[in-house]
FIFI-871420 format. One record per residue: z, x, y of N, C-alpha, C in turn. Coordinates in steps of 0.05 Angstrom, whole numbers, plus 5000, padded with zeros to 4 digits. Example, Ala and Ser with C-alpha at 12.3 -4.5 7.8 and 13.67 -1.06 7.14 Angstrom:
2
515652644886515652464910515652644934/514252574955514352734979515752585001/
end
This chain:
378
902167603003899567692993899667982984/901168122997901368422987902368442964/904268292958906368362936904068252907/901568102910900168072899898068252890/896768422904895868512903895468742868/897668872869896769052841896168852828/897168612818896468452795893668382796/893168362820889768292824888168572817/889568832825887769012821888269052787/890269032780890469082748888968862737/888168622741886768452718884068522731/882968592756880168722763879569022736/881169102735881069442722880769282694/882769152679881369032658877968782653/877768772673875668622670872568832670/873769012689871269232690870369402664/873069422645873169542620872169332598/872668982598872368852583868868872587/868168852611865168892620864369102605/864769412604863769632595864269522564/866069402551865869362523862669262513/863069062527860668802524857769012536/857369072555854869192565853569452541/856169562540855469842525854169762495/856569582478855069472454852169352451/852369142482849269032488847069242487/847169482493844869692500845069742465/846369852460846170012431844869802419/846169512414844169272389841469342401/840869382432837769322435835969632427/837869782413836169992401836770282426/839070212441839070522471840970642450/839670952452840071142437843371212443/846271232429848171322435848871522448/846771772441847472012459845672142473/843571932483842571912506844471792524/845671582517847271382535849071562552/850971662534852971852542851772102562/848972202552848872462578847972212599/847172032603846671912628848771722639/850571672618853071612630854471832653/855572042642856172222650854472402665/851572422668850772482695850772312718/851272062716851571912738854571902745/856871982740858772042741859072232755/858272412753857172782769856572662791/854472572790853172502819855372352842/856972142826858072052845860972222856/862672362831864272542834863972822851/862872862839862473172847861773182886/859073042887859673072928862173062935/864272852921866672712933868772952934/867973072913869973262905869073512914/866473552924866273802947867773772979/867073452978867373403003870873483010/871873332992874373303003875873622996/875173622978877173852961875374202970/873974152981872574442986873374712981/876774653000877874862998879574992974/879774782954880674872934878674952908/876474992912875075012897874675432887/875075522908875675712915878175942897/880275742895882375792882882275692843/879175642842879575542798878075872800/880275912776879576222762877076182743/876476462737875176312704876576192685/879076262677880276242647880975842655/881275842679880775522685878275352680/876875492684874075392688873775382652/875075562646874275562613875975292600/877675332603880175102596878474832602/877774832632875874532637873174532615/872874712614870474612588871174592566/872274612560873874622535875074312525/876574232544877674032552875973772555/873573852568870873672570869473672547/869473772523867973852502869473632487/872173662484874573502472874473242474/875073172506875672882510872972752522/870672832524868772732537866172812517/864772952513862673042497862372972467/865173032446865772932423866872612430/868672702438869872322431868472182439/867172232463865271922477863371802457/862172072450859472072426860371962403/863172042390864871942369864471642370/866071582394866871332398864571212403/861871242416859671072420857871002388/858471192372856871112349857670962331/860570962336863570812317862570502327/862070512355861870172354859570122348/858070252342855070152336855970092306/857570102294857370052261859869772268/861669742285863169552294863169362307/864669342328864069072347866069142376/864469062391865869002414869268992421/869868802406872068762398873968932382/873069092364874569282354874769512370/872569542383873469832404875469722425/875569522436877769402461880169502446/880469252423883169282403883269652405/882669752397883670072379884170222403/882770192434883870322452886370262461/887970032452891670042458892470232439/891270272425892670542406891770812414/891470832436891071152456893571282458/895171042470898071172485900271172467/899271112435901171182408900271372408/897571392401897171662390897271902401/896971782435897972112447900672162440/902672022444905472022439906372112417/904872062392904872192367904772482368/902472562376900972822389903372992400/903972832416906272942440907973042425/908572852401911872962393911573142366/909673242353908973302336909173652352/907573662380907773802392909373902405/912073722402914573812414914073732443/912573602455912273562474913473302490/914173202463916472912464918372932447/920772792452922172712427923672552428/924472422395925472112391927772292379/930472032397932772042388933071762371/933371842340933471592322935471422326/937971522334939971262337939671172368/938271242384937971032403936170822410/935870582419934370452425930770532421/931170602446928170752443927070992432/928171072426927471202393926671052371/927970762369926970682350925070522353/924370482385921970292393919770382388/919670742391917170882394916570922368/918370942354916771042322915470802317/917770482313916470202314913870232317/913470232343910470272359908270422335/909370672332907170862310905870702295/908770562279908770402251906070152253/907370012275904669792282902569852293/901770102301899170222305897970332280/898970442262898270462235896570292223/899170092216898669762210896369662226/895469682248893969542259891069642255/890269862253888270042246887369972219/888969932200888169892173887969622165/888669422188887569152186885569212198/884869242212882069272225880069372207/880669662193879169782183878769672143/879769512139879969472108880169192110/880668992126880768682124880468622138/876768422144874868332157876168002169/876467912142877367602144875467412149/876167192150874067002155872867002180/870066922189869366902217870666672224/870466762260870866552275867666442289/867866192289865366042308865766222342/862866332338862466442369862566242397/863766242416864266152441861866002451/858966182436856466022454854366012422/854465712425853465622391851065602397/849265532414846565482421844065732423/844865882446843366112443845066352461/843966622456844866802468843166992480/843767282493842467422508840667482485/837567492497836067632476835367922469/837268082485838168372483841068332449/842068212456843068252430842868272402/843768442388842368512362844068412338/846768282351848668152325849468432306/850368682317850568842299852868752278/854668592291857168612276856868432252/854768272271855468012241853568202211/851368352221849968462196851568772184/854068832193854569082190856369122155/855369202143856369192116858869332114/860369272088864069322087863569622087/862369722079862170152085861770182115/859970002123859370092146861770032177/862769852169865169762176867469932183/867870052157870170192149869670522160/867670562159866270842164866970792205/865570612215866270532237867870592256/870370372238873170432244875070632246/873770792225874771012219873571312237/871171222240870771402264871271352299/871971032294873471012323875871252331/877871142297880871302305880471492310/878971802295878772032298877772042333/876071822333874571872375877571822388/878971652385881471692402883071872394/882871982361886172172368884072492385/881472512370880672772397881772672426/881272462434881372322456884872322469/886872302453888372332452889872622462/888772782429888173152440888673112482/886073072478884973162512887073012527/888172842525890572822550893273022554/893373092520895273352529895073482532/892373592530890173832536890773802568/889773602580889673492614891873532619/894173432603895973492619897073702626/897373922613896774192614895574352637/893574302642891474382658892574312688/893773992689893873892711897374072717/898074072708900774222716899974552720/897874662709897174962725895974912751/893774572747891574552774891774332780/893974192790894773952801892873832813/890673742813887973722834887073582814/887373262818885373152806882973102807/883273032824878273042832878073302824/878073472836876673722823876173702794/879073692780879373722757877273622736/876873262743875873082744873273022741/871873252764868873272774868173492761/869373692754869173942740867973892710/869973712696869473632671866773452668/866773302694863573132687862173262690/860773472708859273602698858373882686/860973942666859874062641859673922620/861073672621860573492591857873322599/856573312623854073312634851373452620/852573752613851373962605851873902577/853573892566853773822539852873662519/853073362532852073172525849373212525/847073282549844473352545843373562521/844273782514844873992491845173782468/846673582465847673392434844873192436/844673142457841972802466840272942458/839173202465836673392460835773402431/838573452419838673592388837973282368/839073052383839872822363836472602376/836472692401833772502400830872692410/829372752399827072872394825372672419/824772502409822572302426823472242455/821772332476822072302501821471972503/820871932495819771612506822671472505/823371472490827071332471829271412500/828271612513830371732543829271572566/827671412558825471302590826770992591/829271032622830270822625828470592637/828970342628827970142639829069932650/828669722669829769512679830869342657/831969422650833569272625835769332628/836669222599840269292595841069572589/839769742578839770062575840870132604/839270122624839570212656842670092665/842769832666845969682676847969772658/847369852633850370022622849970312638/848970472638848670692649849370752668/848870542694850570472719852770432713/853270202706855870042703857670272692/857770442671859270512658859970822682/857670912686858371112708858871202731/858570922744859070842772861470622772/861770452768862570272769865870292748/866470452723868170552713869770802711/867470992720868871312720869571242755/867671162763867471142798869870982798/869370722815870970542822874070422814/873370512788876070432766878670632761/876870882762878571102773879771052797/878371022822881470962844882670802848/881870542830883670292825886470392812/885670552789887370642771889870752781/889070972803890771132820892871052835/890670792851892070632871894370432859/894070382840895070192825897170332809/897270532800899870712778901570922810/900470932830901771032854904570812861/902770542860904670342874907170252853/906070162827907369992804907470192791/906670452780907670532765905070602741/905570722717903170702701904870462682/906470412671907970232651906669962661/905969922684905869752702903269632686/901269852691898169812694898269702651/899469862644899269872604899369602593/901869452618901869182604899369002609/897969082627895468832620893568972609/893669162591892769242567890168982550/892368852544891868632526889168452536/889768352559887968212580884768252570/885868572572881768782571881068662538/882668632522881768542495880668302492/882668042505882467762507879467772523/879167962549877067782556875067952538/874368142528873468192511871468062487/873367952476873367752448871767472466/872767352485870867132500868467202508/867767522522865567522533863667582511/864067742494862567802474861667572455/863567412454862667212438859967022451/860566982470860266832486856266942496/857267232507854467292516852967442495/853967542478853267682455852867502434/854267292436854367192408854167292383/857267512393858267642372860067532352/860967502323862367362302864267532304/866767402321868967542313871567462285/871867672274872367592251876667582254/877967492233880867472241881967672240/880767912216882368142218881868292237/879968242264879868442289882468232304/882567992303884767942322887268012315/887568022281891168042274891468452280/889168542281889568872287889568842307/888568762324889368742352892268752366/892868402354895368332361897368572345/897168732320898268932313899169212334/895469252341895469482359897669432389/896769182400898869102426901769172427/902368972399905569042395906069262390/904469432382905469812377905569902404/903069832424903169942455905269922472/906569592469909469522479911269722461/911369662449913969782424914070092448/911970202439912870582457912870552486/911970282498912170352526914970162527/915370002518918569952520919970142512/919770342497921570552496920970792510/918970802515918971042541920570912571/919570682573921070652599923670572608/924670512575928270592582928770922579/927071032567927571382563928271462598/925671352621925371502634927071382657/928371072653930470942672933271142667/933571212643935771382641935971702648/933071852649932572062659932572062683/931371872701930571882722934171822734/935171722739938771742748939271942753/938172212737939872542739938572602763/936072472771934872622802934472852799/934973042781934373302774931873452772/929673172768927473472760924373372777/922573622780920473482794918473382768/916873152783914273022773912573012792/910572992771907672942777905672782768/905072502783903872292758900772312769/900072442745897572562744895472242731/893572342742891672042737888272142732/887772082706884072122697883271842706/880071842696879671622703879771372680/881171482660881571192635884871272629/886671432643889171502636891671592652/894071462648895171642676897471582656/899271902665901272002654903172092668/905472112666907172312679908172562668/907672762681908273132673911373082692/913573142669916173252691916473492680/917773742698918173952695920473992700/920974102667924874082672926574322675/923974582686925374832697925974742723/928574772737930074782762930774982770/930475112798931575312803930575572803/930875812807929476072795930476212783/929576482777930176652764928876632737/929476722719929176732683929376402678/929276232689929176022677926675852683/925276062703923175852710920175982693/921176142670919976322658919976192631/921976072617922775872594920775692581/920375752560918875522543921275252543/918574992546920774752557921974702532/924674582526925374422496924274242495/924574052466923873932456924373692470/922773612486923773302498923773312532/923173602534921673682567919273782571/918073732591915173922596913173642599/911673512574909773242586911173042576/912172862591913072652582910772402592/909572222569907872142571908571802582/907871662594909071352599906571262611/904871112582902271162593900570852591/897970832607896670722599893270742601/891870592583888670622587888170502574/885370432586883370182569881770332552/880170522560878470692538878070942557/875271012539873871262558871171102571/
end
């Protein structure tokens, strides 16, 4: 039964994300404001973080400078405040389904990021070198099926009737609006993207995840309210009700930043993060059923062949990162640190050894964050 266990907690972590697909779209068709959603996403996140992270971490709280404290907002502005907002208005012109799909293209695009940044690098004549660019190539590809070829619909899962919170955005969303969509998905992940190497950064000066963690929710707490303020005027439009508005708001900030986060931990501690990336796919599949199904959303073919595009790019770099790091890891040489957000976990190795003038060294090209990653969304 033990040896069972991650697999149970990894298809739980995708189901909680396939849930946040489906709930979050459900609020937006019934008219919940996007960046209202987000400051009450993320103040209920605070709430549950932050005690946890007085509690436990007290004494380190003592030890964040300012120029940290700046970096964390910064960082929160990046990967939480823009992209969330990015990404929450992107699906309102989309579908359910296309935001599942385009989040396997996180851990290309950080990787991209990475090496652009020198913070990775591909050796072309070997194996995985050629897996990871592969990977790029079909995340490319997969994005521009999504984003330029609709295809024919498919018959929805529940032909009779559906939730009457649903607004069918996808099936009425016109080819501009589509495309505009999609296209503001990618930009929400590559900021999104940004912020993990941003994080990772941070977490190698302030190794402390909860803090780190709790820090960022509530100034993108503060932020988000400042954007909700500016974008929705009418107090009435902020007045939650026993509806579906309220259960995404929970769900997404309790139940995902909360709960899913120490699944995440517990689960990339034991197996690894490569581990957690491959049931990637899962969060899409159930995705595409639940939405259809409770949404009686029209999913169309070109979100499944971008999909199945986006997947095979996710394998492609995580099969080549994890022969990179079976062959690194043999020299025993260097320390790590597998740092874990609550939609992402990475490994930082540090390839200064030793002291003197070397522990002073800008890393080469192919040391410092080495990324071997996975996540469902934000």
């Amino acid at each position: 039964m033990e040896e069972k266990k991650p697999y149970v907690i990894a298809m739980m972590i995708q189901v909680m994300y396939a849930g946040m697909f489906v709930v979050t779209k459900a609020a937006f068709d019934h008219g919940f404001n996007t960046f209202v959603f987000i400051f009450y996403r993320q103040a209920a996140a605070t709430l549950l973080l932050l005690p946890l992270a007085l509690l436990l971490e007290r004494k380190s709280v003592r030890s964040m400078s300012f120029m940290l404290l700046l970096k964390l907002f910064f960082c929160a502005f990046i990967g939480n405040t823009f992209s969330l907002n990015l990404y929450n208005v992107s699906m309102k012109f989309t579908s359910a389904t296309v935001a599942s799909a385009a989040s396997n293209s996180l851990p290309v695009i950080t990787f991209f990021l990475a090496l652009i940044t020198r913070m990775e690098s591909v050796k072309l004549r070997s194996s995985s070198g050629i897996a990871k660019l592969a990977g790029v190539a079909l995340c490319f590809a997969g994005v521009m099926v999504l984003a330029l070829y609709k295809g024919p619909a498919l018959n929805p899962v529940n032909h009779h009737h559906h939730l009457v919170f649903a607004g069918g955005g996808d099936a009425t969303s016109s080819r501009e609006e589509w495309i505009r969509g999609t296209l503001l998905m990618v930009v929400a992940n590559v900021t999104w993207s940004m912020w993990i190497v941003l994080q990772a950064a941070v977490l190698k000066e302030f190794p402390n995840k909860m803090l780190v963690t709790a820090t960022q929710c509530v100034f993108s707490a503060v932020q988000t309210l400042v954007v909700a303020v500016a974008a929705e005027r009418d107090m009435a439009r902020w007045k939650l009700r026993l509806d579906i508005s309220l259960l995404a708001v929970l769900y997404t900030g309790l139940v995902v930043t909360g709960v899913s986060y120490y699944l995440q931990a517990w689960c990339v501690e034991l197996k690894g993060p490569v581990f957690l990336a491959m049931s990637n796919p899962l969060c899409l599949l159930l995705t595409i059923f639940c939405s259809s199904f409770f949404l009686a959303e029209i999913v169309h073919l070109g979100s499944i062949l971008g999909g199945i595009l986006l997947v095979g790019g996710l394998y492609s770099v995580l099969w080549g990162k994890s022969n990179e790091m079976a062959v690194v890891d043999g020299n025993g040489d260097e320390q790590q640190i597998i740092c874990t957000t609550s939609c992402y976990q990475f490994r930082i190795r540090d390839g200064s050894v030793g002291g003197g003038e070397d522990d002073q060294r800008q890393p080469r090209a192919g040391e410092g964050i080495h990324i071997t990653a996975s996540t469902s969304t934000v």
